[in-house]
C-alpha positions, 0 to 999 in steps of 0.5 A, a space after each residue: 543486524 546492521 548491513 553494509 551495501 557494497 553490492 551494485 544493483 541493476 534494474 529495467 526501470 520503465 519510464 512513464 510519459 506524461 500524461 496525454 496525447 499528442 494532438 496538437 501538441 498539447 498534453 491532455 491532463 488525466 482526469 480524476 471524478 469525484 461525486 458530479 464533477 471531475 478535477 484534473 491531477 494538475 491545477 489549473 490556476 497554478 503559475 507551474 501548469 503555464 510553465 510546463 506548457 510553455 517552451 519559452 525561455 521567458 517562463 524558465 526561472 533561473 537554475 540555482 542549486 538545491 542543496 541535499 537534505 541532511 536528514 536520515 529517515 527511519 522506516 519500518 517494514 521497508 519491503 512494503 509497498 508504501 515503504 519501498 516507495 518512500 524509499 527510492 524517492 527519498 534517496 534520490 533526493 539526497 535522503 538517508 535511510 535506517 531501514 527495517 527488513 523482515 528478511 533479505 529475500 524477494 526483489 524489493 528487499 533486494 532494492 532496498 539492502 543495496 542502496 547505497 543510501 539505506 542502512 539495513 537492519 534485518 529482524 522481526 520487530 518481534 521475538 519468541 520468548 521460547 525459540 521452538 515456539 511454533 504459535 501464529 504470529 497473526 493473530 489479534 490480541 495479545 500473544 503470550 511468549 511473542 515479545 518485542 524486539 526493543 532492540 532493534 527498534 532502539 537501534 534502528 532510531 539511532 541518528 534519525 530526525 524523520 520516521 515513517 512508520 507503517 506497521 504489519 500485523 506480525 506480533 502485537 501490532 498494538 505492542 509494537 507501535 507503541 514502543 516505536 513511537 516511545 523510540 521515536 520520543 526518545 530521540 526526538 523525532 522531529 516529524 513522525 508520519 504514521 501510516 494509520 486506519 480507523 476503528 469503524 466501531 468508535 465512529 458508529 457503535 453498531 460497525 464492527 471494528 476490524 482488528 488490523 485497522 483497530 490497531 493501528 486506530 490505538 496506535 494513532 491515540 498512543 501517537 498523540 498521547 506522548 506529544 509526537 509531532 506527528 501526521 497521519 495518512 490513511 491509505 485508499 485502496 491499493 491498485 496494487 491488490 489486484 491479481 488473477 492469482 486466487 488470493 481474497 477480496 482483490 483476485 481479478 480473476 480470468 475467465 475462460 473467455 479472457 475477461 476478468 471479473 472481481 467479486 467483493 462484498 462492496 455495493 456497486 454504487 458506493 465510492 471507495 478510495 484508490 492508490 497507486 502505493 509503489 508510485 505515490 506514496 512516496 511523493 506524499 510522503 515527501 511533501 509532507 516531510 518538506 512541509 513538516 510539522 508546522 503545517 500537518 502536525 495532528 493532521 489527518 490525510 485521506 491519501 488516495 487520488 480516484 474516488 470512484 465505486 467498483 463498477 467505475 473501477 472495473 470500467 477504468 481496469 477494462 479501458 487499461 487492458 483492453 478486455 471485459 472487467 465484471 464487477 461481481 458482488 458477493 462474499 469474499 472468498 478464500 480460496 489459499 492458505 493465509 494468515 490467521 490475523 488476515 483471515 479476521 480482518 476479512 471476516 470484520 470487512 465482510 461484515 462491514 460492508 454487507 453484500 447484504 446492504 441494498 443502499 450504497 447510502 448506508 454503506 460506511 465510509 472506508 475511512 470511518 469518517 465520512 469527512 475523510 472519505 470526502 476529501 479524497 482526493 483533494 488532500 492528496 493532490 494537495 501533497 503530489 499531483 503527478 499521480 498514477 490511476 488506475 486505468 494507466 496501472 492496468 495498461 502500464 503495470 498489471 500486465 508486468 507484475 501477472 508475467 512476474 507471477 508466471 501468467 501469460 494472457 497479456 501474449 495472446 493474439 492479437 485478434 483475440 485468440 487466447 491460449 490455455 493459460 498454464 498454472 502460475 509459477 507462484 508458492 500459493 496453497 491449494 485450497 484446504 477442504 478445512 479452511 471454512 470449518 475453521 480447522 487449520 491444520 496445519 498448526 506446525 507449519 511455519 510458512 504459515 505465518 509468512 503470509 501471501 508471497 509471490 514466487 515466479 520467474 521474475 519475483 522472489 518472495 515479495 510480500 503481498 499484504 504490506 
């Protein structure tokens, strides 16, 4: 279902500066460590850097008129965090969108339904072939009597040039991404960025594949069957994971004593990749549509712009809020109702990166191939240089999403003094006493199949895992 947008949105948008001090006058360039040396987000030998540090008229090349991009992209599952970004960088540079929403509900849907430069289309990309049917729609695998809305798909590439496709496990991811991209072939697509993951298991026989990664594996190959002109961005982890709220494998959690502590199965000492999604995907992405296929088809892209190990992303979370961040390693622990299909994937990443592993050395690289890993993050300063690290998200932009989720720790005293923090404001199950015995339930319950949402003063049913 199509949607006009004659409804004005009005938004609190928090503006940025540079990075740096102002010592002197000169901005400090944020740095980004990988292995023994540091890179700076902005390069040095570029004419660009003399530019921007420079107030004289002599160095200002002369104002021409940048023409508009007559081009429309399709998105799928544009409430996301990597869709919802490309989406409003997109737009304000004179893009069109034909977008693909769950439903109307939460901040960021509301975002995107009313931009005037979007064209909504509200479904699943799957159907139940018997309405009442009340089956988990998460689970792996194939799903009997779980289809795929060709119809909307159809409907959504209608008059696109571009696509950036970033599936959710929903219905058969596999089923769906491939007739996403026979939809995309169709109309003749002239670059189709898809945001893909590794199958560990075709990289080393003895790593377990993890299912929702799999997937998006095959739909990568299906991708470079049919011919596409196609690229491939493999995303780092998401600052954006991080919250308080009991949700697995990123719950930063508060302590009694105000310090927070994060407990996942990674060694302490080996590097995993990191992404601020809501603020870089989208200048990426860009990028690459600007490049087009002449220059990323086939490509792989390692998008992530810090490289660091949990103990070095704690200390640069503690730096950004300012109190004690522990790094705990132990096994991922389920505390909510999620998922079935999350719940798997869990369960595969437990097993892939043993807690039980002594040797950060043997610990598999994130994106299977320890090339990709180790490109992080050169490919993606290739691309956007102006990145957002962790430490500058805890500081400038945890705080606001813990208060949109009804916490109140960033309000305590200045000396230090800390209240009792009340329960969130947030639409999350109490723990099941069944959950670890693998016995649902709650087979009826159709929220479950809705996943992690976050409901609180300021948010409204936002999709957490996309």
């Amino acid at each position: 279902m199509s949607s006009s947008n004659p409804i004005p949105i009005q938004t609190n948008l928090v503006f940025r500066p540079a990075p740096g001090d102002q010592q002197n006058g000169s901005p400090k360039a944020a740095q980004y460590s990988k292995h023994k040396h540091s890179r700076s987000s902005y390069s040095e030998s570029s004419p660009l850097t003399a530019v921007s540090r420079n107030n004289s008229l002599s160095f200002r090349p002369l104002k021409r008129s940048t023409p508009s991009p007559n081009k429309t992209i399709a998105v799928i599952n544009a409430s996301g965090r990597q869709a919802a970004s490309l989406i409003r960088i997109a737009t304000a540079v004179g893009f069109k969108v034909r977008a693909q929403l769950r439903n109307l509900e939460g901040v960021i849907a509301t975002e995107v339904a009313t931009n005037p430069n979007v064209t909504v289309f509200v479904g699943e990309l799957y159907i139940r072939k018997k309405p009442d049917d009340k089956q988990d729609v998460t689970a792996h695998g194939d799903l009997p009597g779980i289809l795929v809305n060709h119809s909307l798909i159809t409907e959504l590439f209608n008059g696109a040039q571009l696509a950036f496709i970033n599936t959710t496990f929903y219905g058969n991811e596999l089923q769906i991404g491939r007739a996403i991209a026979d939809a995309a072939k169709r109309v003749g697509v002239q670059h189709y960025v898809y945001s893909s993951m590794p199958d560990h298991a075709k990289y080393n026989s003895t790593w377990p594949s993890l299912p929702l990664w799999a997937a998006k594996h095959e739909v990568e190959e299906y991708v470079r069957k049919i011919g596409l002109p196609a690229t491939f961005v493999y995303t780092g982890i998401y600052n954006n994971n991080f919250t308080s709220l009991l949700f697995p494998l990123f719950c930063m959690e508060l302590q009694p004593d105000g310090s927070f502590e994060w407990q996942a199965p990674f060694h302490p000492d080996a590097k995993l990749p990191w992404l601020d999604a809501e603020h870089d995907v989208g200048p990426a992405i860009i990028q690459l549509f600007k490049d087009g296929p002449a220059k990323w088809n086939g490509k792989r892209i390692a998008l992530a712009y810090e490289y660091l190990t949990p103990l070095e992303a704690c200390r640069a979370f503690e730096k950004g809020v300012r109190r004690p961040v522990r790094y705990k390693r132990g096994p991922i622990e389920v505390k909510v109702k999620i998922p079935e299909g999350y719940r798997e994937q869990l369960e595969g990443l437990e097993k892939l990166f043993s807690p039980s592993n002594k040797d950060a050395d043997k610990q598999p690289p994130y994106f299977g191939d320890q090339k990709l890993d180790g490109r992080c993050p050169d490919d993606a300063l290739a691309l956007w240089e102006g990145p957002r690290g962790l430490e500058e998200y805890a500081r400038e932009i945890f705080p606001m999403e813990e208060e949109a989720n009804g916490m109140t720790w960033m309000f305590d005293d200045e000396d230090g003094t800390t209240y009792e923090q009340p329960d969130p404001i947030v639409d999350i199950s109490k723990v099941n006493e069944e959950e670890q015995g693998g016995d649902k339930g709650d087979g009826d319950d159709d929220s479950f199949d809705e996943g992690l949402v976050m409901r609180g003063l300021k948010r409204d049913e936002e999709d957490w895992l996309a």
